[in-house]
N, CA, C and O atoms as a GROMACS GRO file, in nm:
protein
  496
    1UNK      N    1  -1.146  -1.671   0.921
    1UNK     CA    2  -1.243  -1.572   0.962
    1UNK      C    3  -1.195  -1.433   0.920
    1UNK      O    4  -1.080  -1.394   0.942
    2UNK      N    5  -1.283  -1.367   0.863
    2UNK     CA    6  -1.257  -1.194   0.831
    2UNK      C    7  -1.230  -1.162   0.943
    2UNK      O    8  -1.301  -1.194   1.038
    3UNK      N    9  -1.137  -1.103   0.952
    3UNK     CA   10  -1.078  -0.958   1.080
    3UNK      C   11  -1.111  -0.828   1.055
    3UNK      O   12  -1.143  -0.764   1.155
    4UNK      N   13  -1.114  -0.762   0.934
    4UNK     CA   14  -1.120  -0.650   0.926
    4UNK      C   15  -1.155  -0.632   0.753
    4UNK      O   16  -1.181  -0.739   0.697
    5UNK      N   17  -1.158  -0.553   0.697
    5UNK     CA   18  -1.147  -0.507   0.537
    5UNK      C   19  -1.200  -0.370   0.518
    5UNK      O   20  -1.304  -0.330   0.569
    6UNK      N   21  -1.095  -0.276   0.414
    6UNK     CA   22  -1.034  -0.211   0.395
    6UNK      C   23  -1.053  -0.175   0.236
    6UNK      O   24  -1.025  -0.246   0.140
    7UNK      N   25  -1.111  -0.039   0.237
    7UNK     CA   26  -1.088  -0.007   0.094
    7UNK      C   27  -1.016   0.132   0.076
    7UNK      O   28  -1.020   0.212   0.170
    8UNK      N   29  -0.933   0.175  -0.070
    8UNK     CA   30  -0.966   0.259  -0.050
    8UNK      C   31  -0.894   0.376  -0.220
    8UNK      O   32  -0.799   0.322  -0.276
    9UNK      N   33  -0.929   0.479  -0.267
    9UNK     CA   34  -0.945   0.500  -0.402
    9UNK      C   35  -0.866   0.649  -0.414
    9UNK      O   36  -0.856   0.710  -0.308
   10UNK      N   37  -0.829   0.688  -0.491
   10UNK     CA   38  -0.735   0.779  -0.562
   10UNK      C   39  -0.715   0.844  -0.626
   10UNK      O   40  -0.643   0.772  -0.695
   11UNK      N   41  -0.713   0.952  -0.686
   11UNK     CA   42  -0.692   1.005  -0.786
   11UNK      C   43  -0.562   1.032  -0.830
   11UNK      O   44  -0.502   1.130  -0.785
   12UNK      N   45  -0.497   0.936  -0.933
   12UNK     CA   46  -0.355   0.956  -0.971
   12UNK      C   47  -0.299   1.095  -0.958
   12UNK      O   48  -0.197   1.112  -0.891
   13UNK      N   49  -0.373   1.218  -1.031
   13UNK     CA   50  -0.267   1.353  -0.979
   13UNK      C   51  -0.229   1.381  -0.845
   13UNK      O   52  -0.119   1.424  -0.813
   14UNK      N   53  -0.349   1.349  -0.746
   14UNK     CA   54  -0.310   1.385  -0.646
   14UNK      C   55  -0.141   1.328  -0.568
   14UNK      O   56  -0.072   1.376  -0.478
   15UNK      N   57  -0.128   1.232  -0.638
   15UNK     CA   58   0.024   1.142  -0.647
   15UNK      C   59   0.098   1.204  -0.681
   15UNK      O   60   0.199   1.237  -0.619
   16UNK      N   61   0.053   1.246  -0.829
   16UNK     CA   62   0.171   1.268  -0.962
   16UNK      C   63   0.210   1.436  -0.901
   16UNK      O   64   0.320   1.481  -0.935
   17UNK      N   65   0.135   1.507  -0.826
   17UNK     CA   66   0.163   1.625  -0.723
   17UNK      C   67   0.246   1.616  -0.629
   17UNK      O   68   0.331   1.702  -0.608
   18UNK      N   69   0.234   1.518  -0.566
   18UNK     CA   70   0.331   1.512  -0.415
   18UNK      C   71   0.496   1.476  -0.529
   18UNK      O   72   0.611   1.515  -0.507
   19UNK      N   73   0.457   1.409  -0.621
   19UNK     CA   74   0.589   1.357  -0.680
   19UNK      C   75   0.679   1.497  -0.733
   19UNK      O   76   0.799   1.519  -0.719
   20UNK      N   77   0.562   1.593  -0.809
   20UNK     CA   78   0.674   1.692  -0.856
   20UNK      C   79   0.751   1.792  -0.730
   20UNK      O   80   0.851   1.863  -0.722
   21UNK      N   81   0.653   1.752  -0.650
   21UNK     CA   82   0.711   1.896  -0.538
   21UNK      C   83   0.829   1.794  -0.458
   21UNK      O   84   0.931   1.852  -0.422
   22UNK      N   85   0.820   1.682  -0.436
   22UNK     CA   86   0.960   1.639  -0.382
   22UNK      C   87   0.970   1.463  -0.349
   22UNK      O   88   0.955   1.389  -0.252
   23UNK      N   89   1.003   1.452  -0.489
   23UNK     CA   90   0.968   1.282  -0.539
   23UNK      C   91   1.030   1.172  -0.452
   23UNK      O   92   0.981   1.062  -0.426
   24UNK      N   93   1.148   1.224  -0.413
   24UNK     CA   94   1.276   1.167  -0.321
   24UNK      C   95   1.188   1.114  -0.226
   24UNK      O   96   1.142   0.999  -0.225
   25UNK      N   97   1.158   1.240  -0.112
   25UNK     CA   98   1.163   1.280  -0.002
   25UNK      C   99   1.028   1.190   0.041
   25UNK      O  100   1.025   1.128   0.148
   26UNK      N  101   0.884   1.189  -0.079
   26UNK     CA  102   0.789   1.147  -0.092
   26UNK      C  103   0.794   0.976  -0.092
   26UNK      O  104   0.744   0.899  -0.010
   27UNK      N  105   0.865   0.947  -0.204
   27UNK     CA  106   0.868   0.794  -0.238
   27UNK      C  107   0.931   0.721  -0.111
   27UNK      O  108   0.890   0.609  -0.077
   28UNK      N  109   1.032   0.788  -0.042
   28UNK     CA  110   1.122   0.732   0.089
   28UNK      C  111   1.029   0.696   0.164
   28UNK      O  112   1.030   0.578   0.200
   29UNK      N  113   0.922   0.784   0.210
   29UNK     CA  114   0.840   0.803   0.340
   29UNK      C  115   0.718   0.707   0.268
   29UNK      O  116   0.614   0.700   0.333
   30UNK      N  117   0.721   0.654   0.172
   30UNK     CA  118   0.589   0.572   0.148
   30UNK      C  119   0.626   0.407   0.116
   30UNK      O  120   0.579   0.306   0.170
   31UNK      N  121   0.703   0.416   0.034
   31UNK     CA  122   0.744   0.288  -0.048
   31UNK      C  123   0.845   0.232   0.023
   31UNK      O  124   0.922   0.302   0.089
   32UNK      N  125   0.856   0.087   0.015
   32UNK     CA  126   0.984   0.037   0.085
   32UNK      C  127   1.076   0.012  -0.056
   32UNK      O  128   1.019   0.004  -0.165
   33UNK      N  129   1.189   0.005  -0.046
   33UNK     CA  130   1.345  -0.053  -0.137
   33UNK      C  131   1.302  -0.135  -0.221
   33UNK      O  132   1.342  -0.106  -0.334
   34UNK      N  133   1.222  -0.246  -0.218
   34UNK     CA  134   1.205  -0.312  -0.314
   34UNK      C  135   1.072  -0.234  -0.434
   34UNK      O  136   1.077  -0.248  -0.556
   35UNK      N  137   0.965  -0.160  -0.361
   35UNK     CA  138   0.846  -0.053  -0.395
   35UNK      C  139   0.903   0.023  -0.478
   35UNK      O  140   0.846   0.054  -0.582
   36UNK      N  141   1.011   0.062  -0.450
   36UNK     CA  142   1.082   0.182  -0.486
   36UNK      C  143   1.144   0.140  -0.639
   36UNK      O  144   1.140   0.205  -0.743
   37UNK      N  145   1.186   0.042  -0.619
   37UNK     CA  146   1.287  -0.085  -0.729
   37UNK      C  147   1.172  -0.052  -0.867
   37UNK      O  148   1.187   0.004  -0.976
   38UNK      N  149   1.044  -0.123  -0.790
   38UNK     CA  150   0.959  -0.178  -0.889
   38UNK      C  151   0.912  -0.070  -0.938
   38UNK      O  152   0.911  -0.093  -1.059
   39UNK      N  153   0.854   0.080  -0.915
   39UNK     CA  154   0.806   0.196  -0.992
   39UNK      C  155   0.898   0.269  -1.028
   39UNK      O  156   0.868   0.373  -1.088
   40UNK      N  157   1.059   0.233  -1.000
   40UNK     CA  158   1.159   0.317  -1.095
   40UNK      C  159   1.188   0.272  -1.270
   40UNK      O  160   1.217   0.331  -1.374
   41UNK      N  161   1.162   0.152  -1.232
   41UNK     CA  162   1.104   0.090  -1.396
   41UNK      C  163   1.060   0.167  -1.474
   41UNK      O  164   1.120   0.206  -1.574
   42UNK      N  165   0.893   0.219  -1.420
   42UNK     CA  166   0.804   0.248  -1.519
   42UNK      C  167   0.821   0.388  -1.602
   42UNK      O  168   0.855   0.492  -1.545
   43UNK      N  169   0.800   0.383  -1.709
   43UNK     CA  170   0.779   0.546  -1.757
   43UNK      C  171   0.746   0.660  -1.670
   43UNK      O  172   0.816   0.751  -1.627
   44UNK      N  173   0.602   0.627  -1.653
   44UNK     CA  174   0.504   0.706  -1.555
   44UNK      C  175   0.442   0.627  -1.408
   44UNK      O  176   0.330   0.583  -1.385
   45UNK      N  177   0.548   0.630  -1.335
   45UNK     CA  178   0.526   0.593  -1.182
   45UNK      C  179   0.437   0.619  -1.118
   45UNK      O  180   0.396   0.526  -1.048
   46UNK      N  181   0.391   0.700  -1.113
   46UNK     CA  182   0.227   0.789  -1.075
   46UNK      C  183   0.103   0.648  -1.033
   46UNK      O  184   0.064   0.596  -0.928
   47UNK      N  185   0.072   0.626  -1.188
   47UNK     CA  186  -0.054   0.522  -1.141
   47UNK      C  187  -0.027   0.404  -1.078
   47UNK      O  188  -0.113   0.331  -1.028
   48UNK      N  189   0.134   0.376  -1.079
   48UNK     CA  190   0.186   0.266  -0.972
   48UNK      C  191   0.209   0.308  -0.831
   48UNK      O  192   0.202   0.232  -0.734
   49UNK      N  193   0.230   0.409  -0.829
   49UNK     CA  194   0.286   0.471  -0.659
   49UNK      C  195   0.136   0.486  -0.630
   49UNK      O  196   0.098   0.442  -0.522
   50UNK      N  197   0.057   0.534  -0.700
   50UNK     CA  198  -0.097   0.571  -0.663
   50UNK      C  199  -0.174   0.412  -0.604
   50UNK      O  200  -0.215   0.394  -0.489
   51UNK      N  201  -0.176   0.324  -0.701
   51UNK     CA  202  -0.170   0.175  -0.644
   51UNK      C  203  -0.147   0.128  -0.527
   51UNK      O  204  -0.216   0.056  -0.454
   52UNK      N  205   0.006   0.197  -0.507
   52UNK     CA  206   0.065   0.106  -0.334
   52UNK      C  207   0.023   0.218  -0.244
   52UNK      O  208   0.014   0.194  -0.123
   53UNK      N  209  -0.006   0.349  -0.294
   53UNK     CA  210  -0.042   0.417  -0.188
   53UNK      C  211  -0.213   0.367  -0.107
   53UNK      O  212  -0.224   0.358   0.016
   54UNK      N  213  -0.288   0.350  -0.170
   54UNK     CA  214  -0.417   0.316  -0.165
   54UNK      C  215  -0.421   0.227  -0.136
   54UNK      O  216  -0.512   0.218  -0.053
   55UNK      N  217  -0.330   0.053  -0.168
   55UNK     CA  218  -0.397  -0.065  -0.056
   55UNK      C  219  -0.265   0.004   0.059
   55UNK      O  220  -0.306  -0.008   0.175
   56UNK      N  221  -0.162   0.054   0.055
   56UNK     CA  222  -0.158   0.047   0.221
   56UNK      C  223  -0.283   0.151   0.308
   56UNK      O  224  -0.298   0.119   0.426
   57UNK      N  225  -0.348   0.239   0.269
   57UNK     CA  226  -0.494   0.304   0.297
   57UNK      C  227  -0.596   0.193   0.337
   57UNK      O  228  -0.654   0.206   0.445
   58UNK      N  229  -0.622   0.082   0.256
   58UNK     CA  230  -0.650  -0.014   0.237
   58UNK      C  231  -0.687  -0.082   0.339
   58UNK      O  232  -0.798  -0.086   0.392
   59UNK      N  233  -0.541  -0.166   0.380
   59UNK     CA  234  -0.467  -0.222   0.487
   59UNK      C  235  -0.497  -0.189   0.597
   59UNK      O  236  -0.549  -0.266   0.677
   60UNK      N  237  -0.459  -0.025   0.630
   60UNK     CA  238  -0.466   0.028   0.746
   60UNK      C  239  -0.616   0.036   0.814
   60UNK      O  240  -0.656   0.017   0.928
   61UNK      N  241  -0.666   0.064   0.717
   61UNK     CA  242  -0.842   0.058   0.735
   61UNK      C  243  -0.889  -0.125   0.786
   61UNK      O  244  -0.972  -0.148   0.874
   62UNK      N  245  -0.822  -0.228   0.714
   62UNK     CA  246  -0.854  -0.362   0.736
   62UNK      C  247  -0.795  -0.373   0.916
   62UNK      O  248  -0.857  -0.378   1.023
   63UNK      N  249  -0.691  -0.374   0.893
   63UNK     CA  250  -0.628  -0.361   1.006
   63UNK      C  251  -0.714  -0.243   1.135
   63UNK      O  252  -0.688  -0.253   1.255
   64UNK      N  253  -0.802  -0.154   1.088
   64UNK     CA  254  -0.845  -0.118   1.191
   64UNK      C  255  -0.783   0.035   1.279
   64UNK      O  256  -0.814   0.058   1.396
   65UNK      N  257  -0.723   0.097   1.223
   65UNK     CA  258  -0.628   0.110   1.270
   65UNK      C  259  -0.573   0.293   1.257
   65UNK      O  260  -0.561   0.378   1.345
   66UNK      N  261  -0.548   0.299   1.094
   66UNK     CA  262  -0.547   0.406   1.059
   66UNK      C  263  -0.382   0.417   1.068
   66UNK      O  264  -0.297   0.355   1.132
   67UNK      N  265  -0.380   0.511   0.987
   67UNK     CA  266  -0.208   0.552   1.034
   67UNK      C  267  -0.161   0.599   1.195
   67UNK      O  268  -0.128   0.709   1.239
   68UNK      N  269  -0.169   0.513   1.236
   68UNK     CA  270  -0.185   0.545   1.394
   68UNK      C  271  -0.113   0.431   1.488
   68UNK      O  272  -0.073   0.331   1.428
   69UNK      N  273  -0.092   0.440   1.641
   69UNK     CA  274   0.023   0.330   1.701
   69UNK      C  275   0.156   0.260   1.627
   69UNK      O  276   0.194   0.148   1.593
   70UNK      N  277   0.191   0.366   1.624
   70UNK     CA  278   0.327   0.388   1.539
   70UNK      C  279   0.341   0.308   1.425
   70UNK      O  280   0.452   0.276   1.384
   71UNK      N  281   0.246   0.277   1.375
   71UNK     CA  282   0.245   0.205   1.217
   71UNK      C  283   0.302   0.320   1.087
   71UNK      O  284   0.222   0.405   1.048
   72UNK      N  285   0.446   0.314   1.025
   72UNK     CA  286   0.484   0.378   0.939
   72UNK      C  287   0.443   0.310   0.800
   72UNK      O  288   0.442   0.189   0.822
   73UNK      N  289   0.406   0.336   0.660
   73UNK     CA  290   0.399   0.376   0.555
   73UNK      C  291   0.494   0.246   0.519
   73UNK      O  292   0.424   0.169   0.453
   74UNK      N  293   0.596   0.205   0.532
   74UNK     CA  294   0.710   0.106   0.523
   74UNK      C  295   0.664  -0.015   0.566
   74UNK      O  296   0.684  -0.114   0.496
   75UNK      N  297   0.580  -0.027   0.717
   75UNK     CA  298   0.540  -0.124   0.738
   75UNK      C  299   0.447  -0.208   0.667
   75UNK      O  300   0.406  -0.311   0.721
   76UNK      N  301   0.414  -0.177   0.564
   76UNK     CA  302   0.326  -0.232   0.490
   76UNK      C  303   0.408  -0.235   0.374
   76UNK      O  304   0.448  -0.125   0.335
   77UNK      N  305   0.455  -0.368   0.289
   77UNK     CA  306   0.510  -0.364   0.155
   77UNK      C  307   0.398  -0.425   0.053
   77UNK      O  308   0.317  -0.502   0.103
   78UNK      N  309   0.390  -0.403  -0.054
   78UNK     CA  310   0.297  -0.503  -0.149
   78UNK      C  311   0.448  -0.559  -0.226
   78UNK      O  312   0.564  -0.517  -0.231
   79UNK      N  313   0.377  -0.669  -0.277
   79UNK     CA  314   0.448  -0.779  -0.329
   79UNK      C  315   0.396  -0.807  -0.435
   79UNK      O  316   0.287  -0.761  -0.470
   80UNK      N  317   0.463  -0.885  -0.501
   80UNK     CA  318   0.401  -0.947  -0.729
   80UNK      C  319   0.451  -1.094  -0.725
   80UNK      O  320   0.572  -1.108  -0.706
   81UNK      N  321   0.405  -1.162  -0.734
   81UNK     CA  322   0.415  -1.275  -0.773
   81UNK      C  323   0.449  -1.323  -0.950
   81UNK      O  324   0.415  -1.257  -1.048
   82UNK      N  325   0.499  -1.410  -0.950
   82UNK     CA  326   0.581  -1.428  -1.062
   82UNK      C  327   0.446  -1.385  -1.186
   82UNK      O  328   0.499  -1.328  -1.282
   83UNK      N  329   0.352  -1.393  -1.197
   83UNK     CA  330   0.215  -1.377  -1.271
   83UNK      C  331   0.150  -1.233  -1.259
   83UNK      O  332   0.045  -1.189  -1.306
   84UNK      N  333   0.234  -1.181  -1.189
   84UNK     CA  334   0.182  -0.982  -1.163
   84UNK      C  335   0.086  -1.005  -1.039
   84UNK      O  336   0.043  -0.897  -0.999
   85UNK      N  337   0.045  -1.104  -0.974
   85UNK     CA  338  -0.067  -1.071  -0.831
   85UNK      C  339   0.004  -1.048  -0.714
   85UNK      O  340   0.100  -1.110  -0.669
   86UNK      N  341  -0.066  -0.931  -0.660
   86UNK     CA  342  -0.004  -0.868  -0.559
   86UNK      C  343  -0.024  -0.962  -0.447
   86UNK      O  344  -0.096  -1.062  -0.452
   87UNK      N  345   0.055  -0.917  -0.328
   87UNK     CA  346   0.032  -0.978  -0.187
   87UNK      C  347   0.079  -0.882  -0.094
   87UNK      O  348   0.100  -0.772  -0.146
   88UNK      N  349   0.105  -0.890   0.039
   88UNK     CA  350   0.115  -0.815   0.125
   88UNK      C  351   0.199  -0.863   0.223
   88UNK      O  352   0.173  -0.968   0.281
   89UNK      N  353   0.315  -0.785   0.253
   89UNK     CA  354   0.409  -0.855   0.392
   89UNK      C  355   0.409  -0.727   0.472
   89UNK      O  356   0.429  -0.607   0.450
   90UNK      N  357   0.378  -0.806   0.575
   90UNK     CA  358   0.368  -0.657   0.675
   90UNK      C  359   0.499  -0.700   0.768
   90UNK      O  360   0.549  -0.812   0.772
   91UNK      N  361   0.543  -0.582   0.842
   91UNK     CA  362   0.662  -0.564   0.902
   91UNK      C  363   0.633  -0.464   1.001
   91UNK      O  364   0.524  -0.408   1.013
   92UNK      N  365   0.748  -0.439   1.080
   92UNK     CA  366   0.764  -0.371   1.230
   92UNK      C  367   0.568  -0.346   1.287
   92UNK      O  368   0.489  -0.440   1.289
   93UNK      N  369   0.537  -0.224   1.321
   93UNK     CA  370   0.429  -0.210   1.424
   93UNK      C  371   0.275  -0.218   1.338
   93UNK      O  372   0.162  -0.194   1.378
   94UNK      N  373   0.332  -0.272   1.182
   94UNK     CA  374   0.222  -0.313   1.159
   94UNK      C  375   0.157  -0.479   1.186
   94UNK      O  376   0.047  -0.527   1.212
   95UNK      N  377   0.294  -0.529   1.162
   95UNK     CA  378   0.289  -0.718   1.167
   95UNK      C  379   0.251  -0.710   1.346
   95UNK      O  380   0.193  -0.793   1.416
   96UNK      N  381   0.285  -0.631   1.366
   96UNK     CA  382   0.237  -0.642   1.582
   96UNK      C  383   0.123  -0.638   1.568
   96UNK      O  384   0.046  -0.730   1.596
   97UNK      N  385   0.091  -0.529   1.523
   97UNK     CA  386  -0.084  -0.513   1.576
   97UNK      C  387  -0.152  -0.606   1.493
   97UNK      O  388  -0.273  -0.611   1.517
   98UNK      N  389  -0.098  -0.708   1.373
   98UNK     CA  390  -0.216  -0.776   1.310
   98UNK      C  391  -0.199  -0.915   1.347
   98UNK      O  392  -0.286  -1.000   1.329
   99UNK      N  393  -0.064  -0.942   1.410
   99UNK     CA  394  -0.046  -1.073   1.536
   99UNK      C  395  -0.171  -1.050   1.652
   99UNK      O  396  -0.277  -1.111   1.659
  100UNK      N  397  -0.136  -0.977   1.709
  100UNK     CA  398  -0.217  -0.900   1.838
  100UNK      C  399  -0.421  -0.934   1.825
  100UNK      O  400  -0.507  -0.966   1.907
  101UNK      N  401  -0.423  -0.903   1.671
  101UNK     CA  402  -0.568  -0.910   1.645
  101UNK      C  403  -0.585  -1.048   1.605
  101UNK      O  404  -0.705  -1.072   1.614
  102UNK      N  405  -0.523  -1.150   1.566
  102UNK     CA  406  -0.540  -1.230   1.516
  102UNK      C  407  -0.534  -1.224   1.365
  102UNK      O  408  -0.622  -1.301   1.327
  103UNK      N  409  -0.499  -1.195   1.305
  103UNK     CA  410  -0.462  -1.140   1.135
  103UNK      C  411  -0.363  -1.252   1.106
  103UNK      O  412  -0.250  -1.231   1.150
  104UNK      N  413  -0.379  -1.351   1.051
  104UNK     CA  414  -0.242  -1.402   0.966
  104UNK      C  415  -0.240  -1.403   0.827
  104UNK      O  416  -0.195  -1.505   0.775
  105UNK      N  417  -0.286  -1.298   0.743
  105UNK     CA  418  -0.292  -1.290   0.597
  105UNK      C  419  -0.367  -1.171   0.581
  105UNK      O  420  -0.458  -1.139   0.657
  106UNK      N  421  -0.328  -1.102   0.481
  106UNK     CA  422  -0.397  -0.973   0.429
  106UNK      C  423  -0.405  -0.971   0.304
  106UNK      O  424  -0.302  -0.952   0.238
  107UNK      N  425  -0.548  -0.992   0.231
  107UNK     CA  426  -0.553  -1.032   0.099
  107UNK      C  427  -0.583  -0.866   0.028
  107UNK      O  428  -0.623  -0.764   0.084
  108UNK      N  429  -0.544  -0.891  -0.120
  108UNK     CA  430  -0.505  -0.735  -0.150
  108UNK      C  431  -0.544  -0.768  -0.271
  108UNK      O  432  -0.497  -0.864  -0.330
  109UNK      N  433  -0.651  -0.678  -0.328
  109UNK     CA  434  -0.682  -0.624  -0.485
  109UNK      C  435  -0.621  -0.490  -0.556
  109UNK      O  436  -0.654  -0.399  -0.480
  110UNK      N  437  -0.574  -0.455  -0.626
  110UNK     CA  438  -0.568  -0.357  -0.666
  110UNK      C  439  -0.570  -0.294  -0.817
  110UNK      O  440  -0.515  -0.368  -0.898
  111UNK      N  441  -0.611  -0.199  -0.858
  111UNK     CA  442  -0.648  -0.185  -1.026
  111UNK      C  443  -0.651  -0.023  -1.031
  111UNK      O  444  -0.699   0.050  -0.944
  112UNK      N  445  -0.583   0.020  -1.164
  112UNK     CA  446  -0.547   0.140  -1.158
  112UNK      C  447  -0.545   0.215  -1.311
  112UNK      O  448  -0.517   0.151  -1.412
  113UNK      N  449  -0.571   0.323  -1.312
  113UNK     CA  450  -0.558   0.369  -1.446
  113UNK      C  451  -0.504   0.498  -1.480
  113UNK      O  452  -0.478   0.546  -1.370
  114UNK      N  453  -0.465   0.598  -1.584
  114UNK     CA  454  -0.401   0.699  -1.541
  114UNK      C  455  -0.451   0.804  -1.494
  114UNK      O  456  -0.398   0.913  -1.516
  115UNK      N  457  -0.613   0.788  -1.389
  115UNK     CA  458  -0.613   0.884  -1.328
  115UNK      C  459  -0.649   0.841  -1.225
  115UNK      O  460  -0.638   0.924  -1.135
  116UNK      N  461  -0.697   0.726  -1.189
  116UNK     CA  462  -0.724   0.677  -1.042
  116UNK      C  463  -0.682   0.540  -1.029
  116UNK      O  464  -0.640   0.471  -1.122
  117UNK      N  465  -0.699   0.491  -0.864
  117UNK     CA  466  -0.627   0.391  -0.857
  117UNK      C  467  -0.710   0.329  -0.718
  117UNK      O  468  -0.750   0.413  -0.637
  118UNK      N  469  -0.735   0.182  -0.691
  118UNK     CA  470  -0.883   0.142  -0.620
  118UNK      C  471  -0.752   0.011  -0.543
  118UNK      O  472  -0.667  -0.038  -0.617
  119UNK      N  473  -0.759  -0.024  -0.404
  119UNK     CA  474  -0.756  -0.103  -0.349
  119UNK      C  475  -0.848  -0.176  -0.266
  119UNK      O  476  -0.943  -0.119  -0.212
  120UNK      N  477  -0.830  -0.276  -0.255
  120UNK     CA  478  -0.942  -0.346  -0.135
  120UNK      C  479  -0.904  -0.482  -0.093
  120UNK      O  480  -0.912  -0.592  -0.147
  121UNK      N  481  -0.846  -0.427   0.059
  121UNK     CA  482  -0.810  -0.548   0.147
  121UNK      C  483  -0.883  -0.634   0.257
  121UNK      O  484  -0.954  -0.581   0.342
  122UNK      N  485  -0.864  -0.746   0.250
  122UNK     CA  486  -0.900  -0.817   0.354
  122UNK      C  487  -0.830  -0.898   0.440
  122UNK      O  488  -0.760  -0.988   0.394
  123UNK      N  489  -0.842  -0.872   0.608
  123UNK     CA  490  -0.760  -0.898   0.681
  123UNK      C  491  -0.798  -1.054   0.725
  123UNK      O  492  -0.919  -1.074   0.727
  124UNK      N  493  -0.724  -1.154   0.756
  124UNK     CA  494  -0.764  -1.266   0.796
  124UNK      C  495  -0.718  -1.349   0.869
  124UNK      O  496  -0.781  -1.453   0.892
   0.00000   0.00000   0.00000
């Protein structure tokens, strides 16, 4: 059964902005260690950080929720499967509240280009 679903869209500068004024400080407070792993790779990180920023937007919207009841930015990781498809593991006060609702899966689209970037989740 659907629980919730969640969209939500981007404009890569608005990213590639937060990145020049303080990329560190920015990527910490959004991306988890492995997030972090995977867009230090790329040339231009931007339309990838823009990506995970937008399904956790996404998410939070499926979930109901909003950045709100102490759900941090971290609690939400996206994931790649050996074939590039994303997935979603949620952790600390996000995995609570989507136990709580009945949520055991959060299905995740995402597609991006170098100036915007589109998620859309569904909670289940």
């Amino acid at each position: 059964m659907i629980r919730g679903i969640g969209t939500d869209f981007i404009e890569t500068q608005r990213i590639r902005n937060s990145l020049r004024k303080n990329a560190d400080r920015f990527i910490k407070r959004i991306l988890t260690q492995a997030e972090q792993a995977y867009v230090a790779e790329k040339i231009d990180p931007a339309p990838y950080v823009a990506a995970r920023f937008a399904a956790k937007e996404a998410i939070l919207k499926a979930l109901g929720t909003g950045l709100a009841k102490g759900i941090n930015w971290t609690d939400m990781e996206i994931l790649r499967d050996g074939s590039g498809a994303p997935s979603v593991k949620l952790s600390g006060q996000a995995k609570t509240i989507a136990q709580e609702k009945g949520i055991k899966t959060i299905h995740i689209s995402l597609s991006h280009t170098q100036n915007a970037a589109l998620a859309f989740a569904v909670a289940e």
